[in-house]
Every structure is written in C-alpha cells, then in structure tokens.
N, C-alpha and C positions, 0 to 999 in steps of 0.2 A: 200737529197734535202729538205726534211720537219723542219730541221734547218734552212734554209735560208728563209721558209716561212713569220715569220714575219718583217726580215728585208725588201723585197721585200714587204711587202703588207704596212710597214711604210714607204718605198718611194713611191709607188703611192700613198697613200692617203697626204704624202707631196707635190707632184707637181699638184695633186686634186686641195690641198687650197690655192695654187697658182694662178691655171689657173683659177678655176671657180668663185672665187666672184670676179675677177678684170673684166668681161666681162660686159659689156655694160646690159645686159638686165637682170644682177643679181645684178650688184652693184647701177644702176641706182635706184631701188627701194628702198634699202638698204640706202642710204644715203640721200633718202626723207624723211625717216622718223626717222633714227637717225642723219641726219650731216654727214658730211665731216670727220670734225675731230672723231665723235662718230667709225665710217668706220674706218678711221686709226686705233683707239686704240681695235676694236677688230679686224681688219685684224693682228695687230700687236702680240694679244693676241694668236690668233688661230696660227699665225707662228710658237710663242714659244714653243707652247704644243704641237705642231703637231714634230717641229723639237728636243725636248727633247725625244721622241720616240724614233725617228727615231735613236736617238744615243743610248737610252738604248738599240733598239732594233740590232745596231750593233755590240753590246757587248755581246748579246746574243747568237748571230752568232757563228757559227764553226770555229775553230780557223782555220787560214791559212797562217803562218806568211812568211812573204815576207824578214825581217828582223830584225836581235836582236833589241833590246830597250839597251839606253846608257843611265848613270846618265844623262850626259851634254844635254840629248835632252830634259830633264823637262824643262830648262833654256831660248827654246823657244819659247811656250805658254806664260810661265809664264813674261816673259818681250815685247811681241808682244800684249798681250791681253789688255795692260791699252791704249795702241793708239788707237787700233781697239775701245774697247768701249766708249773711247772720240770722236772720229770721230762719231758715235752715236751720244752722248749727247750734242756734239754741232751742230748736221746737223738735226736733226730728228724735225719732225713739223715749221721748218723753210723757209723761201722761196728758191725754186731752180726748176726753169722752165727746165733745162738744163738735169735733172735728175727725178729719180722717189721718192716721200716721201715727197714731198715741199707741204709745206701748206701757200694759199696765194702766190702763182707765183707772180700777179699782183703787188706786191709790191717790187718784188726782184729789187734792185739797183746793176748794174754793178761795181759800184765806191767804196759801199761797200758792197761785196758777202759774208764776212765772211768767214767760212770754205770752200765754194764754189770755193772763189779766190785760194787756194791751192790744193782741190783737188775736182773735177768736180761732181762726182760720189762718195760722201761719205760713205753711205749705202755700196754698191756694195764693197768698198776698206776693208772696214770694215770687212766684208761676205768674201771677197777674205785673210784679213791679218788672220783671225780665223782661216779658213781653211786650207791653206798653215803651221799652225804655231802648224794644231794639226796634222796636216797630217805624220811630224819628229818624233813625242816619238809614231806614231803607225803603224806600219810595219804590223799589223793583215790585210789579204785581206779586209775584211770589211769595216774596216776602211780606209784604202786606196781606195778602191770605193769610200764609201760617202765623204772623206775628199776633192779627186782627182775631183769627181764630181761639189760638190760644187766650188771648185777653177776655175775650168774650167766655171762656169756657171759664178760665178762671173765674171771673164774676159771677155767671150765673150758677156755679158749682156752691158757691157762698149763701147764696139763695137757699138755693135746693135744700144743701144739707142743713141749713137752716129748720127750714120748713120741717123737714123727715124730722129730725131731732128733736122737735120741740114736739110733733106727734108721737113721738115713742116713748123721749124719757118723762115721766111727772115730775121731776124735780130739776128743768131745763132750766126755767126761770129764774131759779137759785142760783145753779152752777156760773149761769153767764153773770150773774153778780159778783164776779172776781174782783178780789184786791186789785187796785190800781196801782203799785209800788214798787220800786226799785230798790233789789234785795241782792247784795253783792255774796256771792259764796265762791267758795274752789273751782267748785264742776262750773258755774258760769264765767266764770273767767278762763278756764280751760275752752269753755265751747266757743268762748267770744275771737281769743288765741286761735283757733282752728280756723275759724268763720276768716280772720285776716288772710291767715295762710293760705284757704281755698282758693280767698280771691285774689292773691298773689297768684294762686297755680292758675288759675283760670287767664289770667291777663298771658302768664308765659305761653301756657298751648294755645290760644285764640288763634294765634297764624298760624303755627303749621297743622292744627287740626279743622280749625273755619276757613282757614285762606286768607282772609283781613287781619289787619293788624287792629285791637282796640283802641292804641295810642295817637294823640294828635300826630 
C-alpha cells in the first residue's frame, strides 16, 4: 500500500487546487490584488504543476496492468492531442458566459461566439479528449484511474455547469443559440499558430518530463 502513497496524496492535493482557491472567500482576495486575469494565469499555472505530478506520480505507482499496450494505440494521443490543445488556444481567456475560463463574459456576442458556436465547454472538451486519448496506450491500473477519472469529471462537469447555468442566467437559451460559423481573423490565426507550436512543445518534453516517448 506505501507504493500507492504518493499517487493518492497527488490526487488530493489535485482536487485541493481545485476546490480551494476558486471559493469565494479565497479567491475574492486573491484577485484584488492581482486581477482577474493575474487569478487565471496562476490558477492556470498551479493546475499544470500540480497535474504533472500527479502523472509522474502515476507512473510511479505499482504496476497493475489491466491490458497489453499495442503499437497502434501511440496513434491515439498522438493525433487527438493537436485538437484537444487548439480547443485551448482558441477558447482560453476569451469571452464565454456559458462555461468556465471566459474572461470578459460582458462582452461575449451570440452572433459571433467563436469556438463557443461549435463547442460550449471548450476547456472541459479539451480535459475530456486528453484523457480519453491517453487513457488507450495505458492499461496500468493507475493509469486508468487517473485517466478514467479525469474523463469522467470532464463529462459530468459539462452536465453540471450546464444545469447551474441554465438556472442562473434567463437568457441561457439564447446565448447557446450561437452562430455556427467559421470566421477567419488575425487573433484566430495567431491562437491557432500557438495551439501547433504547444503541441509541438508538448511532443518535445513528453520524455524527459512524462518519461515515455509519444512517438511511434
């Protein structure tokens, strides 16, 4: 059981930095005195670190394998992850009332939502295609815990905020009536530019920071 210690103790302090700085009487102060946006880039920061752990710390873990590993399952990460991390770089700090991560609600236009018009919950889709797409090339229990978990949270987070949203705001039913359209500008061709580049960087650190190579 002392193998599994620090897997178990990098998912509680994951759903920690979760729960506790988005709470009203920790993050209220928090964004007084750096910002809004200051708030996002290190809630964002502290996600990453906390959730690179949690993966070394699955690796770590006692082997338990549920099922072999196949060449052909490298082939799903590796071609699911450049959407996943565009859906990122075109929805992150952007307006979206409807979801969690929007920066500047007030300005979100129905008419033109952007990434919002195709998929509601960018973030969450994103969270949900990573995990589903690493959850194939690793049959280790561990891994199928954290991958299975995370997919599951993603989905039913979709749900949820669903639900809440459509009780809060009275003009839900509208907003999710977005244009369905493909609207080329500057900034989206900048974010889409970034979104390659990510997953360029992501393919280079996978080994010396996961220890696996992504590559066939």
């Amino acid at each position: 059981m002392t193998g599994w210690f620090e897997f178990i103790a990098a998912f509680a302090v994951f759903f920690a930095s979760h729960m506790i700085p988005i709470r009203p009487g920790v993050k209220g102060p928090i964004v007084a005195r750096i910002g809004a946006r200051g708030f996002t880039i290190l809630y964002s920061l502290l996600s990453v670190l906390v959730l690179i752990w949690l993966i070394v710390a699955a690796g770590r873990a006692p082997t338990v394998l549920l099922w072999d590993w196949a060449p052909w399952q490298v082939h799903v990460p590796l071609s699911l992850m450049l959407p996943a991390v565009l859906l990122v770089t075109m929805s992150i700090g952007r307006p979206n009332p409807l979801s969690f991560g929007g920066l500047n609600n007030e300005r979100f236009d129905p008419d033109r939502p952007g990434i919002v018009g195709w998929v509601r919950h960018p973030l969450l889709m994103a969270f949900a295609i990573w995990a589903g797409a690493h959850l194939v090339p690793n049959g280790n229990l561990a891994h199928v815990i954290l991958f299975g978990l995370f997919l599951g949270f993603a989905l039913l987070g979709m749900r949820l905020i669903d639900r809440r949203k459509r009780r809060l705001m009275p003009d839900w039913e509208r907003l999710t009536k977005t244009a369905r359209r493909i609207e080329i500008t500057p900034g989206g061709l900048l974010r889409f530019a970034l979104g390659c580049g990510i997953y360029g960087l992501l393919l280079w650190l996978h080994t010396p920071v996961i220890g696996v190579s992504p590559l066939p």
